[in-house]
C-alpha positions, 0 to 999 in steps of 0.5 A, a space after each residue: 100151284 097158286 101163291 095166294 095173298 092172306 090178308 094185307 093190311 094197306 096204310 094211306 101215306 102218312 104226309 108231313 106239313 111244310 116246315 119238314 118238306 124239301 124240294 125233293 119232297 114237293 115232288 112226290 105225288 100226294 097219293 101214295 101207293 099202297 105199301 107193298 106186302 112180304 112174299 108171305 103173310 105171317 103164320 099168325 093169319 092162319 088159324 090152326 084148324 085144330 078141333 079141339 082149341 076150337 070146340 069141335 070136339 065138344 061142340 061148345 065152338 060157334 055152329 058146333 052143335 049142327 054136327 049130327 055126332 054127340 061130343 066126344 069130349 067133356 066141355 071145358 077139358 081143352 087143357 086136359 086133352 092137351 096134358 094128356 097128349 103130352 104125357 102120352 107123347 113124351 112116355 117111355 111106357 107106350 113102347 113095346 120095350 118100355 123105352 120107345 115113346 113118340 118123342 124118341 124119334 121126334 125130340 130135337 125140334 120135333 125130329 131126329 138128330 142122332 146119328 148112331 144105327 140110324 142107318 136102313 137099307 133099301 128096305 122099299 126096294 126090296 133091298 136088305 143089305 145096307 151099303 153106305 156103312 155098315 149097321 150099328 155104325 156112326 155117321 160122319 160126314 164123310 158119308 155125306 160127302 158123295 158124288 151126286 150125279 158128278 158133283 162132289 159133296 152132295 150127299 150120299 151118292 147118287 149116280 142116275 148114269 150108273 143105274 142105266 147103264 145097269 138096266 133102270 128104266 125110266 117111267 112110262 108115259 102115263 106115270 107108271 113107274 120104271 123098273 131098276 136094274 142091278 144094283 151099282 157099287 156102294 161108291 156111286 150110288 145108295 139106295 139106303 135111307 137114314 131114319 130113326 131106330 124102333 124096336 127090335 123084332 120079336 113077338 108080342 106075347 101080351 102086357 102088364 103093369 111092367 115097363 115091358 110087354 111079354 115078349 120073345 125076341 127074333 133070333 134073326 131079322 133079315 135085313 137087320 142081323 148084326 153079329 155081335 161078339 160077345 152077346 148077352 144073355 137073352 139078346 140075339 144077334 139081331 139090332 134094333 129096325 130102322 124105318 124105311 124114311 126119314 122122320 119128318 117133324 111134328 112142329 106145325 104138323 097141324 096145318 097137314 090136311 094129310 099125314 106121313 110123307 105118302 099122306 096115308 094118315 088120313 084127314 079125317 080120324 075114325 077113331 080106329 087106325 091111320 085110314 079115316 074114310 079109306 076103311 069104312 068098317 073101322 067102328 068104335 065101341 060105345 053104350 049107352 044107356 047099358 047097351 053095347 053098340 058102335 059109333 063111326 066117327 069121321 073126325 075131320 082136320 084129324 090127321 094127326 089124330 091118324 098119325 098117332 096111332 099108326 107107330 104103336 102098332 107098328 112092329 118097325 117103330 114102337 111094338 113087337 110083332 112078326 108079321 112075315 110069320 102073320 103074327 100081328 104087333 101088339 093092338 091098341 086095345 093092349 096098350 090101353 090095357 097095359 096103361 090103364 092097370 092099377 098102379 100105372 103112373 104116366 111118365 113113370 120114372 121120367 122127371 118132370 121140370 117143376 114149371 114145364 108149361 103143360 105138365 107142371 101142375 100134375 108133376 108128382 111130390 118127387 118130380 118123376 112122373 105125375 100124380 095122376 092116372 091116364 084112367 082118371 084123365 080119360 073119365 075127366 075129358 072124354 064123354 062117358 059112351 067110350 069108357 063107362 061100362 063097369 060091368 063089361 069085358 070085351 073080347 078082341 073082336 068088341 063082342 061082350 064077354 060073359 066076365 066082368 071087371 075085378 078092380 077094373 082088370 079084365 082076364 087076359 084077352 079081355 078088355 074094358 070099354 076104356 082099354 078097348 077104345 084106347 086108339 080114341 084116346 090116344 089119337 085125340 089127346 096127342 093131336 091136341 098135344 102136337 096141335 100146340 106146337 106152332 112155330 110164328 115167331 121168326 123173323 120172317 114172320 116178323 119181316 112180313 108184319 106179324 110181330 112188330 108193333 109201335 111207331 117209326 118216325 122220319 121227321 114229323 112222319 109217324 108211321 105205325 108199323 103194328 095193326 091199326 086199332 080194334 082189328 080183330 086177331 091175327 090181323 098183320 101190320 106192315 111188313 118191313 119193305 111196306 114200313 120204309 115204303 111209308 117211311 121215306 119221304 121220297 124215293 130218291 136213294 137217300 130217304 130209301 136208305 135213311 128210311 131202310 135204317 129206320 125201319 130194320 132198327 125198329 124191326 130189329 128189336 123184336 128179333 128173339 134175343 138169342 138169335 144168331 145166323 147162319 152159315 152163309 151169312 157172310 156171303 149175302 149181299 149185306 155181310 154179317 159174320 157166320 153165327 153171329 148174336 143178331 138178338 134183339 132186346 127183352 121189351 120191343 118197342 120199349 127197349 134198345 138193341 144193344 149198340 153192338 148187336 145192331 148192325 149185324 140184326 139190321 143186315 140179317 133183316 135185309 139178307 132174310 128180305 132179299 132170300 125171301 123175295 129170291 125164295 118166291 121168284 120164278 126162278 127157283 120156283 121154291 114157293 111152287 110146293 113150298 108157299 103159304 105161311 106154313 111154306 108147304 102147299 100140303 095144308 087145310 088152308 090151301 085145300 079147303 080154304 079154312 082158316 084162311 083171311 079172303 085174299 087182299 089185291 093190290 090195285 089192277 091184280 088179277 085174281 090169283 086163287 083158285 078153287 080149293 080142292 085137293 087134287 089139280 089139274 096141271 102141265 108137268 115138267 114133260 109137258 103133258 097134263 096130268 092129274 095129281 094130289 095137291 102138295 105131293 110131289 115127285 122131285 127125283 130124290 130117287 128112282 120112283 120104283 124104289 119107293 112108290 110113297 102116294 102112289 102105293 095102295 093099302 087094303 087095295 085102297 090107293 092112297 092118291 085120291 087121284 088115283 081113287 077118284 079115278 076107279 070110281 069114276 069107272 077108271 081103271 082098277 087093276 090091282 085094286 079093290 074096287 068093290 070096296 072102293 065102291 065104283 057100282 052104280 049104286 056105292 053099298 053101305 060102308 063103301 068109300 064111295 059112299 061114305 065120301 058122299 057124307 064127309 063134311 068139313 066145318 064152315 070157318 073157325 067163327 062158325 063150325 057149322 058143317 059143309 061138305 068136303 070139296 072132294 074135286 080137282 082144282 082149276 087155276 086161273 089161266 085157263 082161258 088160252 090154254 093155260 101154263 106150265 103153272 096152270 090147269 091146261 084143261 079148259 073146260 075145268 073139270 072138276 073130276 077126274 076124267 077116266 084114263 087121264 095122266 095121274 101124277 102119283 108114283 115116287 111122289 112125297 108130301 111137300 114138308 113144311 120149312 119152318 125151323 129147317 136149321 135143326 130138322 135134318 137130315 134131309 129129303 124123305 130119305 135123309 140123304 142130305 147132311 145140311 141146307 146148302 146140300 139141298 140147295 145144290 140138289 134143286 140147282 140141277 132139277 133133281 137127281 133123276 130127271 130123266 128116269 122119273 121123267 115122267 113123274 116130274 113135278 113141273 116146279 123142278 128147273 135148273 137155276 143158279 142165283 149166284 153166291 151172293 142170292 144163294 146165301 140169302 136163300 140160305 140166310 131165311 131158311 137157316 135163321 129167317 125161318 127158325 122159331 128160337 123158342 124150339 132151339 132153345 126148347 121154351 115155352 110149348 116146347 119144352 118137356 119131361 125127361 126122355 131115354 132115347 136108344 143110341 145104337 148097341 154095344 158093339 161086343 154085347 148087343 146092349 142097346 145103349 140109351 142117351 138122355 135128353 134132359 127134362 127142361 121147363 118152360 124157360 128153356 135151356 140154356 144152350 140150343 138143340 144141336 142140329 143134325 150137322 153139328 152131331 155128324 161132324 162133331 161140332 155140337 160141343 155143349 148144344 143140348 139134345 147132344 146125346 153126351 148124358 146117360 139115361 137117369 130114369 130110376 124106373 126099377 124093371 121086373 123080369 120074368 124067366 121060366 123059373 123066377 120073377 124078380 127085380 132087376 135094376 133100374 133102367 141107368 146103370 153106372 156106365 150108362 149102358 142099359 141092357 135094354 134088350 138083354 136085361 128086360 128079356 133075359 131068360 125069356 126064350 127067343 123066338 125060332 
C-alpha cells in the first residue's frame, strides 16, 4: 500500500538582515531546505466526492451536462436534499416499530455507545447461544477484561491455542478459509459480537399512517429468546435482535468508495437496493410524457446512497420480517407508503432545537416535528419522472394498475409512482445528509497545516504559517514542524527549542477551546496530566491562550506530532491500511484519484503513487503474492471461517472484486453464478460483465465530465527487482486479474477510518475492544490469529513495541489528536432533533425500555457525548447521550386488536419504560 503525498505548500527561507545575526546564524547556508511536511495532509485537501454538493445530481457542476442521464435532482435544491436526509436519518417513523431510525444505532459520533442487550451471538458462525453474558444484560468492564492469547485485559477472550487444540484448521494456501472446531469455554475464548440492537422479529403484515406497521410478532426467535417472568400482553418471550457486527460510524463516511464492513454497499447507487452494478436488473420506474417505463441508473460515489437503504429492509435492524418461513420485511415502496400518506408529519413527535442548523427553519409552531411533508420535499427537489403520475397505482412488480389515486392514496398493495421509488429518495437525501458530516478540524489537522493562519516571528524573521495569498481553496499552510524549520534561526538546540516555543504557542491558539487529552497523556515524551483543558482561544490569531492552558496545549502539540510520526513509521505500519487524510485507504481518493491535489516531492523523492485501481497486486504477510481489494483486510480479529465478510457472496455475485474479476476472466466460478456475472465471450445484456464496460466516473471536482472507471489492479512502484513485501511483486504489472491466482479476501474488513476514534467504540467489526490501548496491545502482537488465518494475513500486520513513552504518544493523536470537538460536543452539522433510542427490556415484563438522547442545536451541548468506555465502567456521569433521560416524545399511538381501535398513550410514560413492543402490538396475535 502506498502513502501518497497531497498537495504541500514549500516556503523560500525567510532571512533577517545583519543587525539580527549571530555567529551561529552566519553559518547557515542561504538556501534553506524546503520545510518539511506533516506524515499526512490535512483533510481539508480533499474534496468530498459528494454528488450532490458538487452538481452531479443536477447536472448544474462543471462538465455535468455530458452525463447521457437527465438530472435526478431539481437545480438549486442542495439545501433541501440535505434537510430532507436529516429528517429521514433522525426519524423514529421509518422503523418498522415506530422507534428504530437510522440515528438509533449511529447517534454518539455517529456510533453506538450503549451498552444494555447489545450483545450477539455467533450468529455468522452459525452460533445461537450467547456466551460472554447472558441476553438482555448490561456491559461491564469486567467483560472486557479477558485473556487475549495469554495477555490479560485485553478484551473479550480469545484463545487461538484453544481453537486448535479443539480441531480449528487453519486456511489453506490459496486463502480458502480453515474450518472451526468445537466450541471452547466462554472462559477462554468468545465468538459473540457486541453491536446494536433492531427489532424484534415478527412479520410485516403492512402500513398506515400510524407510528407502527401492522405486524405479528414471532413467539420464538432462535437465537434470541429470552424468558421473561411476567410478560406483558402481546409480548413474547422473545428480545429485540442484535446485529451480527459492530456498527461502524458514519462520520466521514463519504470519502468510502465502498460501504459496510464487507463493502456490499456498492459504490455506484442503482436507486434500488445496496448492490449497484452487482444487480443489473434492478430498474427505477419513471413517465414521461404519460408513459410508464424504466430507468437504470448507476450513480457513482453513492455508496452511501447503497447503504442507506439496505437497514430498512432489513428484518435484524429496522423491519418486521421472517425470512426463515420466506416471508420477506417490509419493502421500500411501503415505507414510501407509510411516510407519504396524508396527515404524515417528519419527525412526528420528535422536538426540533429552534437553531438546529439544517432543520431549524422547517421546525414546526410547537417544535416537535416540522411543518412540512416528506411529499412536498420530494416534488420540491426531485425531477417530476420519479413521482408525477396523478393518475397512476402500481402493483409490486411496478406494473399499472387499472386504479387511480383518491386523495393521493392508492389500495392496499398499490402505490404511487412517488411510494414506489421511495428507495431513490431516501437513499439520495440521506447520502447528502451524511455527505455533510466531515470532520477537519483536529489537531492533526492543524499540526499538518490546515487550520493555522498568521505570522510567527523570531526576531525580524517573519514566517507566515497560513496559505500564501490568492491560492485556491484547500490549499494547506506549513505544518507545525515546517513552521520551526523556517522559524529557527539556525539548527543549534537553542533556536530549535525557542523556534519549537514559538511555534506550538501560535499553534496552540487554534486548539478547539474545549479540547481536553487523553488517557495516556501523562505518559508521553512531554508530560501533561490525563484530561486536561489544553483549549485554545475564541479568535486565533487575534487572541491569547489563557496563561494557564498554555503549557499543557504546547506539550499536547509535541506528543500528537511525536505519535503522528510514530503512526507512520514502519515500524507499527499503522499507516499500512490507515493513511491518507481520511486515516483509511478504503477512499475514492486512494482508488480513483479524484478529489485528490497532484502529489508534491520533495528534492531527489522517488515517486511514490501508483496507479489508482481497486484492487492490488502484493506479497502477503506469508510471503507469497496475492490479489486483493484495496482497503479490506484480513488482521485476524477472529478465525476467518467465522465470518467470511468480502469474501462471501450475494445472489451468487461475490462481493470481492477480485474474486469478480477472477470469474470473468475464466477463473474458477464454483459456487457462484457466473451466468449473471457474465464470463461468455459475448457478456448478454443486463450482465455485470457488461454493465462494468459502461460504469464512469466524473473526471476531477472542477469538471464533472465523465471517464470510465479504472476497474484494474494496481502496480506499485517497486516492481523493478522484484518488488517488496510493500510492493506488487509481479513485474510485469497486470493490470488483471490473471486466472487461478492467490486472492486475498475471506475473513477480510474494510479498513475504518480513524477520525474521532476516542468516542466510536466499541471496537474491531466485532466490538471486542472496550478502549484504544485494547487496540493497541491487539496489533503489538500481530493479530490474535496469525497462525490460523495465516494465509489470509494481511502483510502490514507485525509484532512491535515502541515503549510507554511512544505508545502513549500514539495513544495522544488517536484520542485527542484525531477528535473533531464539534462531534464531542454535537455542534454545528452535528447537531440534531430528539431521538428515543430502545435500551434493553424489563426484565419481569419484556417491555423494551427507551432512553432520550436530547434534541441540541447548533451550539452544542454543553458536556461532551460519552464514550463507550465511560458507559461501561460507569464513569460517564454527566456526558451527554448517557443514556440517564427518559424518552419524551409525546407522540400518541393507535392500537388495533380484533375487536377495537383506540389510542393508547404516548410513547413516555411516567416511569420511562414504554412498552414498545407490548403496547403497539397488544392484542395483535402473534405469529406461530
Amino acid at each position: 500500500m502506498t502513502l501518497f503525498a497531497a498537495l504541500g505548500l514549500f516556503l523560500a527561507g525567510c532571512g533577517s538582515d545583519s543587525s539580527d545575526t549571530t555567529a551561529g546564524d552566519l553559518a547557515q547556508p542561504a538556501a534553506r531546505p524546503a520545510p518539511p511536511r506533516a506524515p499526512v495532509e490535512p483533510l481539508q485537501v480533499i474534496a468530498a466526492p459528494d454528488v450532490n454538493a458538487l452538481g452531479l445530481l443536477d447536472k448544474t457542476g462543471p462538465g455535468a451536462n455530458q452525463w447521457t442521464w437527465e438530472p435526478i435532482t431539481r437545480a438549486q435544491q442542495k439545501l433541501a436534499l440535505q434537510q430532507m436526509g436529516k429528517a429521514l436519518f433522525w426519524d423514529m417513523q421509518v422503523g418498522g416499530d415506530g422507534i428504530q431510525a437510522c440515528a438509533t444505532c449511529h447517534y454518539n459520533a455517529g456510533a453506538d455507545n450503549r451498552i444494555e442487550h447489545q450483545l450477539s451471538p455467533g450468529l455468522k458462525a452459525n452460533d445461537q447461544v450467547a456466551d460472554l453474558t447472558t441476553l438482555n444484560s448490561k456491559l461491564t468492564s469486567a467483560h472486557f477484561a479477558g485473556t487475549t492469547n495469554g495477555v490479560p485485559n485485553g478484551g473479550m477472550p480469545v484463545s487461538e491455542a484453544d481453537l486448535i487444540a479443539l480441531g480449528a484448521l487453519p486456511d489453506a494456501l490459496n486463502g480458502s478459509p480453515g474450518s472451526l472446531g468445537s466450541k471452547p469455554s466462554a472462559q477462554v475464548d468468545v465468538n459473540d459480537v457486541i453491536s446494536s440492537q433492531g427489532i424484534r422479529g415478527g412479520i410485516h403484515q403492512g402500513v398506515t399512517s400510524a407510528r407502527v406497521d401492522l405486524a405479528l410478532l414471532k413467539t420464538s426467535d432462535p437465537g434470541f429468546d429470552v424468558t421473561f417472568s411476567n410478560p406483558a400482553e402481546g409480548v413474547p418471550h422473545t428480545v429485540r435482535r442484535v446485529e451480527p457486527r459492530n456498527s461502524p460510524s458514519v462520520l466521514n463516511a463519504v470519502f468510502n468508495l465502498r460501504n459496510f464492513w464487507d463493502g456490499r454497499a456498492d459504490m455506484y447507487f442503482n436507486g434500488v437496493n445496496p448492490l449497484g452494478f452487482r444487480d443489473p436488473d434492478a430498474r427505477v420506474k419513471v413517465v414521461r410524457a404519460g408513459v410508464l417505463g424504466s430507468e437504470r441508473l448507476d450513480l457513482p460515489f453513492s455508496s452511501l446512497a447503497s447503504q442507506a437503504v439496505g437497514p430498512i429492509e432489513s428484518h435484524f435492524e429496522m423491519v418486521f420480517g421472517d425470512p426463515d418461513n420466506a416471508l420477506p420485511p417490509r419493502a421500500h415502496r411501503e415505507l414510501g407508503k407509510k411516510l407519504t400518506l396524508p396527515g404524515t408529519v417528519p419527525l412526528r413527535g420528535q422536538l426540533v432545537a429552534v437553531d438546529d442548523s439544517m432543520l431549524g427553519t422547517l421546525r414546526a409552531a410547537d417544535g416537535r416535528g416540522l411543518n412540512t411533508s416528506y411529499n412536498t420535499m420530494i416534488q420540491t427537489i426531485f425531477h417530476p419522472r420519479f413521482w408525477d403520475a396523478p393518475a397512476l397505482c402500481l402493483g409490486s412488480d411496478g406494473a399499472a394498475t387499472d386504479n387511480a389515486p383518491v386523495n393521493g392514496v392508492c389500495p392496499a398493495g398499490e402505490y404511487t409512482l412517488a411510494q414506489y421509488n421511495f428507495s431513490l429518495f431516501f437513499g439520495l437525501a440521506v447520502q447528502a445528509y451524511e455527505a455533510t458530516l466531515v470532520t477537519g478540524q483536529s489537531i492533526v489537522d492543524l499540526i499538518a497545516g490546515g487550520i493555522a493562519t498568521g505570522t510567527v516571528t523570531n526576531g525580524r524573521n517573519v514566517v507566515n504559517v497560513g496559505p500564501p495569498a490568492g491560492s485556491p481553496p484547500g490549499t494547506p499552510g506549513l505544518s507545525l514542524d515546517g513552521c520551526i524549520a523556517l522559524v529557527a534561526l539556525n539548527t543549534n538546540a537553542a533556536q530549535q527549542a525557542l523556534a519549537t516555543n514559538l511555534c506550538t504557542a501560535h499553534y496552540a491558539k487554534f486548539i478547539d477551546p474545549k479540547a481536553t487529552t487523553g488517557s495516556e497523556s501523562a505518559l508521553a515524551p512531554f508530560p501533561v496530566a490525563n484530561n486536561t483543558a489544553i483549549g485554545g482561544c475564541a479568535t486565533p490569531p487575534n487572541c491569547t491562550v489563557p496563561a494557564a492552558r498554555l503549557p499543557a496545549a504546547q506539550a499536547t502539540l509535541q506528543n500528537v506530532n511525536r505519535g503522528l510520526g510514530r503512526f507512520f513509521a514502519g515500524a507499527t505500519a499503522c499507516a499500512v491500511c490507515h493513511f491518507n487524510p481520511e486515516f483509511t485507504g478504503a477512499t475514492v481518493g486512494v482508488m480513483t484519484g479524484f478529489g485528490v491535489p497532484p502529489e508534491v516531492l520533495n528534492p531527489g523523492q522517488a515517486r511514490r503513487v501508483e496507479l489508482r485501481a481497486v484492487m492490488e497486486r502484493m506479497v502477503t504477510f506469508n510471503g507469497a503474492a496475492a490479489v486483493y481489494d484495496t482497503g479490506f483486510y484480513n488482521i485476524g480479529v477472529r478465525p476467518s471461517p467465522e465470518d467470511l465478510s468480502l469474501g462471501d457472496q450475494i445472489g451468487g455475485v461475490p462481493l470481492a472484486l477480485g474474486k469478480l474479476f477472477d470469474i470473468m476472466n475464466g477463473g474458477d466460478a464454483t459456487g457462484f453464478n457466473p451466468v449473471k456475472i457474465g464470463t461468455l465471450a459475448a457478456p448478454a445484456p443486463g450482465s455485470i460483465a457488461a454493465s462494468i464496460a459502461g460504469l464512469q466516473i466524473p473526471t476531477s471536482p472542477t469538471n464533472l465530465a465523465p471517464i470510465p472507471f479504472p476497474f484494474r489492479v494496481g502496480c506499485g512502484v517497486g516492481l523493478v527487482g522484484g518488488g517488496n513485501a510493500n510492493n506488487n511483486p509481479n513485474i510485469n504489472c497486470a493490470p488483471n486479474v490473471i486466472p487461478g491466482e492467490r486472492l486475498l479476501r475471506n475473513g477480510a474488513f474494510k479498513a475504518p477510518g480513524l477520525r474521532n476514534v476516542k468516542f466510536t467504540g466499541p471496537y474491531m467489526h466485532n466490538g471486542s475492544k472496550m478502549n484504544l490501548r485494547q487496540v493497541m496491545e491487539f496489533y503489538k502482537t500481530a493479530g490474535h490469529f496469525t497462525n490460523l488465518n495465516l494465509n489470509n494475513l494481511d502483510a502490514g500486520m507485525r509484532v512491535f513495541n515502541l515503549g510507554i513513552q511512544d505508545e502513549a504518544a500514539v495513544m495522544e493523536l488517536m484520542e485527542t489528536g484525531l477528535t473533531d470537538w464539534r462531534v464531542a460536543y454535537q455542534s454545528g452539522v452535528f447537531d440534531h432533533p430528539e431521538l428515543c433510542v430502545p435500551n434493553g427490556h424489563d426484565p419481569a415484563t419484556g417491555k423494551t425500555r427507551l432512553a432520550a438522547i436530547p434534541a441540541v442545536g447548533r451550539t452544542g451541548s454543553a458536556q461532551p457525548i460519552a464514550t463507550f468506555e465511560e458507559m461501561v465502567r460507569g464513569t460517564a456521569g454527566a456526558r451527554a447521550n448517557n443514556l440517564n433521560a427518559a424518552c419524551a416524545v409525546p407522540d400518541q399511538i393507535t392500537v388495533t386488536t380484533a375487536n377495537t381501535t383506540a389510542v393508547v398513550q404516548s410513547l413516555a410514560d411516567a416511569s420511562g419504560l414504554s412498552n414498545i413492543d407490548g403496547m403497539l402490538l397488544e392484542g395483535i396475535p402473534l405469529a406461530p
